[in-house]
N, C-alpha and C positions, 0 to 999 in steps of 0.2 A: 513606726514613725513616732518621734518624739514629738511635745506639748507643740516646741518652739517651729520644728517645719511644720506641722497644721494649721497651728497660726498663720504664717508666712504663705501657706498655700490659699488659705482663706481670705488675707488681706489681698491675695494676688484675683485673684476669682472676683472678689468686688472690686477692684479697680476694672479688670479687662468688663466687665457688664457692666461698668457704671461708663466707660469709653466707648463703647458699642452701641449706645441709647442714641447717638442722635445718627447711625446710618438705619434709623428705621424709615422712612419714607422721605425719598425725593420728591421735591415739589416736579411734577411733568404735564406736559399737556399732551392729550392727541390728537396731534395733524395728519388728516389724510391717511392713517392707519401707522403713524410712527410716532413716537414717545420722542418728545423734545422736552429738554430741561429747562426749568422757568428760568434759570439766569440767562440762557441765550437768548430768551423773548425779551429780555429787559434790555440785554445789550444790544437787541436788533432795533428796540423801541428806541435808545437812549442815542442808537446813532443817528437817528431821523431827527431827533429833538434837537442834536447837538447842529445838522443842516440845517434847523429853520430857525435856531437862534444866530446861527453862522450870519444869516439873511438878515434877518432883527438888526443884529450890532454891526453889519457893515453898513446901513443907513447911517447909523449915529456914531458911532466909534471908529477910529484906525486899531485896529488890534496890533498892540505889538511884537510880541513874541505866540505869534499861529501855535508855532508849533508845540507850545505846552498848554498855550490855551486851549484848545480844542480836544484833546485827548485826559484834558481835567476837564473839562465840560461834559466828558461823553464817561469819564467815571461819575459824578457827581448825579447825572441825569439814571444812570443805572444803577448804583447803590440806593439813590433816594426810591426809585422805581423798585426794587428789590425789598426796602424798608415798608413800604408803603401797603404794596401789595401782599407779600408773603410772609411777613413778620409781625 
C-alpha cells in the first residue's frame, strides 16, 4: 500500500468511529420486563398534555385551525419533554 491509500484508510476509520459514538446507549426504560425507548414515553406523556391543554384553551379560545394546532402542541410538548429530561 502506498503513503496515500493509508492515509485515506486512516481518515476513513476516524470518520466511521467518530459516526459510531452516539449509537452507544439508548435512553430505555424497563416496563414490566420490556425495554421501551425514552422517546415513546415522552410522546405518550406529550399526548396527555397536548388533551388537557386541549381542555384549558377550549374554555378560553376558539381554536382555529385544530388540525395543526394540536399535532404542534403534541411535538412541542414532547421535544421539550425529550430536551428536559434526557438532554
Amino acid at each position: 500500500m502506498n503513503a496515500n491509500a493509508l492515509c485515506r484508510l486512516r481518515h476513513w476509520f476516524l470518520l466511521t468511529t467518530l459516526s459510531l459514538t452516539g449509537c452507544g446507549r439508548a435512553p430505555s426504560f424497563d416496563i414490566l420486563g420490556s425495554f421501551f425507548p425514552a422517546w415513546l414515553l415522552c410522546f405518550v406523556a406529550a399526548i396527555l398534555l397536548t388533551v388537557l391543554s386541549r381542555e384549558v384553551l377550549r374554555r378560553y379560545v376558539e381554536i382555529a385551525w385544530p388540525i395543526v394546532t394540536y399535532p404542534s402542541l403534541t411535538a412541542l410538548f414532547a421535544f421539550g419533554l425529550w430536551l428536559v429530561l434526557f438532554r
